[in-house]
C-alpha positions as CSV (number, residue, x, y, z in Angstrom):
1,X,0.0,0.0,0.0
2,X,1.5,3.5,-0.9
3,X,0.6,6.3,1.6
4,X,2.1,9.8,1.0
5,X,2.3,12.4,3.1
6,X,1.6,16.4,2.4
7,X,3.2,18.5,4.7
8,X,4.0,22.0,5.4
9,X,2.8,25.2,6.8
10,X,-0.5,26.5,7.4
11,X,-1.9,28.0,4.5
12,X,0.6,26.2,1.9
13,X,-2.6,25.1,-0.2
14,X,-2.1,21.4,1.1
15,X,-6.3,21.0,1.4
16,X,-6.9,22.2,-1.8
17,X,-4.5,19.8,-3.4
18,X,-6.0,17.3,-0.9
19,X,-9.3,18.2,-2.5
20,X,-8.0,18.3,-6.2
21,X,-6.1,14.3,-5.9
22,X,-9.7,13.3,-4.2
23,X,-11.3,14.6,-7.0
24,X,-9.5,13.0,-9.4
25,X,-10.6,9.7,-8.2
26,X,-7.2,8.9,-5.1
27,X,-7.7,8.6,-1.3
28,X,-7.2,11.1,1.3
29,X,-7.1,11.7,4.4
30,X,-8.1,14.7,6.2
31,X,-5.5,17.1,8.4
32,X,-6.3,16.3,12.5
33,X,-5.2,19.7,13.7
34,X,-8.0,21.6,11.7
35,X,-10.9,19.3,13.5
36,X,-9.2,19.2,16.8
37,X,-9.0,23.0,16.6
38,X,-13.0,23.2,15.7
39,X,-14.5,20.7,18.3
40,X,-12.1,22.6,21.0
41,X,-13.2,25.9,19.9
42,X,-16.6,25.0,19.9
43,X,-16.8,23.2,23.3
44,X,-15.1,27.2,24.6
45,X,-11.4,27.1,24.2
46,X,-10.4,29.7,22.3
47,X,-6.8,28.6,21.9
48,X,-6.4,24.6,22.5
49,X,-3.2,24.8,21.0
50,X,-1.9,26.0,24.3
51,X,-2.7,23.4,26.4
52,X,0.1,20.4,26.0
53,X,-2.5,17.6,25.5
54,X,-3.4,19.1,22.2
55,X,-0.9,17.3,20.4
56,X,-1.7,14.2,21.6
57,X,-5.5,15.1,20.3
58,X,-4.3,15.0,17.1
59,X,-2.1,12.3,17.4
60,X,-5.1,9.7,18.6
61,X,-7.3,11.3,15.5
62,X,-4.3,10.6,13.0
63,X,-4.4,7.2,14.2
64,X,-8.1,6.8,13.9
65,X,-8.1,8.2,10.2
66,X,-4.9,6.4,9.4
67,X,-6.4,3.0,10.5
68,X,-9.9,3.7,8.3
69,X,-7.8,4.7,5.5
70,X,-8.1,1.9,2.5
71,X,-7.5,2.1,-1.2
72,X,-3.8,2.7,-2.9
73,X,-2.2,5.5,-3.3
74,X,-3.8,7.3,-0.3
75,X,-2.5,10.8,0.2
76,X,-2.5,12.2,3.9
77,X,-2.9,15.6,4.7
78,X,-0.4,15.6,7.4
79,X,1.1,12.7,9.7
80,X,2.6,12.2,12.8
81,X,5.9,13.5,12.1
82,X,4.3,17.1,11.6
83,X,2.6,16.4,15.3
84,X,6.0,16.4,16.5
85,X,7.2,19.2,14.1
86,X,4.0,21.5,15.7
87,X,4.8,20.2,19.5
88,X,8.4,22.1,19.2
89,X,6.7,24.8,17.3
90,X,4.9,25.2,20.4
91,X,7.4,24.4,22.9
92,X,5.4,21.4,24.3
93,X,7.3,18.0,25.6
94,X,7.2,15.2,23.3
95,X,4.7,12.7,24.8
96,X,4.5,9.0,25.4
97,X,2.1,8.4,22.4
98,X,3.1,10.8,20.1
99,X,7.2,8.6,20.7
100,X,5.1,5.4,20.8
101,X,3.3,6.3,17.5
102,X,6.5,8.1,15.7
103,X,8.4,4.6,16.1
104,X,5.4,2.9,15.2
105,X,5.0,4.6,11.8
106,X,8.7,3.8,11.5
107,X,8.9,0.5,12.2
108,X,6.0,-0.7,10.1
109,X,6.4,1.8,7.3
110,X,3.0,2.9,7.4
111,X,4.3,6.2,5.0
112,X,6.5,6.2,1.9
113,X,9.6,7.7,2.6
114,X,9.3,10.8,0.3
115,X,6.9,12.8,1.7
116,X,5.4,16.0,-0.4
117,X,6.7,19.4,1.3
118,X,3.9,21.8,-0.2
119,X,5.6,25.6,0.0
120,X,4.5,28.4,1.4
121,X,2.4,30.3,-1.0
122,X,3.4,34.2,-0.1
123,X,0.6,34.7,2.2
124,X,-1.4,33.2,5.2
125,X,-5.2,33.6,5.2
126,X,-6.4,33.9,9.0
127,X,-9.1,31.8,10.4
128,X,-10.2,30.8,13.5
129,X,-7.7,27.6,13.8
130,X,-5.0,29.6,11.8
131,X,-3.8,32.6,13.4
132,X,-0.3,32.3,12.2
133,X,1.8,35.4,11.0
134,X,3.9,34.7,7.4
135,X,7.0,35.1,9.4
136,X,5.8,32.3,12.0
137,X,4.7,30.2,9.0
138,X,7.8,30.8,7.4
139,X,9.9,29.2,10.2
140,X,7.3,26.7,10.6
141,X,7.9,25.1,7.3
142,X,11.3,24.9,7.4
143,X,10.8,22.9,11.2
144,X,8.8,20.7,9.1
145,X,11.5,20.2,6.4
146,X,14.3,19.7,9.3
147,X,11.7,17.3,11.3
148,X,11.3,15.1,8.4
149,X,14.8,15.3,7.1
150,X,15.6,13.9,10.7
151,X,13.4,11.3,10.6
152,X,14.9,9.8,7.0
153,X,12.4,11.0,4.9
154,X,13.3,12.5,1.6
155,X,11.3,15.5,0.3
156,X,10.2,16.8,-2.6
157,X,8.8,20.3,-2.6
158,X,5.6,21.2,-4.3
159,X,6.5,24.5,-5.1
160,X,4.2,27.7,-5.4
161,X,2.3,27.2,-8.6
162,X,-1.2,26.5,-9.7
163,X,-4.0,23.5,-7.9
164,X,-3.3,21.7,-11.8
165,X,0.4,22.0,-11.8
166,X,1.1,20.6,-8.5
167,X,-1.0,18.1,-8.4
168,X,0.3,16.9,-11.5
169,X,4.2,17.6,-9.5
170,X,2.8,15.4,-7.1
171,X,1.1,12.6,-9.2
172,X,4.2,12.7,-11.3
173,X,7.0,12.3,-8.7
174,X,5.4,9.4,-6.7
175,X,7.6,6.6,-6.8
């Protein structure tokens, strides 16, 4: 089974693409963050993101979604290894599942080993679960990059162009 990962910063376009290869007939997986965000933010807590059990939130719904997941390819919107990437972002510790889960992903290969690093597009777009500056997004992407890197994982960057032309960067790089 071939899973691929899109990663990057907030705003880098990686739902639309995710919408785009879905639409053209592949298997995705929605980004955890976003709906952890929502449900948060809609039970009253403005900012969940400070509280260090949010990463693990999204970890446990990565799971879930990962382990529903069927058909081949199957592109993710996201993956553990960004969890860990946004838990320094945010200064919070590493935690038991999120370690248990990264060597679990690792050990069983759940993920290719290129994953998609979808650039920055020039601008963030605020919403109520993205409230990142450009600067902050900035140095958040190239966390991610580093974080994967780490990890083993090659990357190939999706670079700033139009939905057709990187899906078809994407579509046309798999291995």
């Amino acid at each position: 089974m071939h899973r691929y990962i899109l990663t990057g910063a907030p705003g880098a376009g990686k739902t639309v693409l995710l919408r785009a290869l879905e639409r053209a007939g592949h298997t995705v997986v929605e980004e955890a963050a976003t709906d952890v965000i929502a449900l948060a933010q809609a039970e009253g807590v403005a900012e969940p993101w400070t509280d260090p059990g949010f990463i693990d939130a999204i970890v446990r719904l990565q799971i879930q979604r990962q382990a529903r997941a069927v058909g081949d390819p199957i592109f993710f919107d996201r993956s553990p290894i960004c969890a860990l990437a946004l838990a320094r972002f945010l200064d919070h510790p590493v935690s038991p599942l999120l370690r248990q889960e990264l060597e679990r992903i690792a050990e069983q290969g759940v993920y290719q080993r290129r994953a998609f690093l979808v650039r920055g597009l020039g601008f963030v777009t605020p919403t109520a679960a993205r409230r990142i500056s450009l600067e902050d997004a900035i140095r958040f992407e190239a966390l991610h990059e580093a974080t994967y890197r780490e990890l083993g994982y090659a990357l190939h960057a999706i670079e700033a162009e139009s939905v057709a032309r990187r899906v078809a960067s994407i579509l046309e790089t798999r291995p």
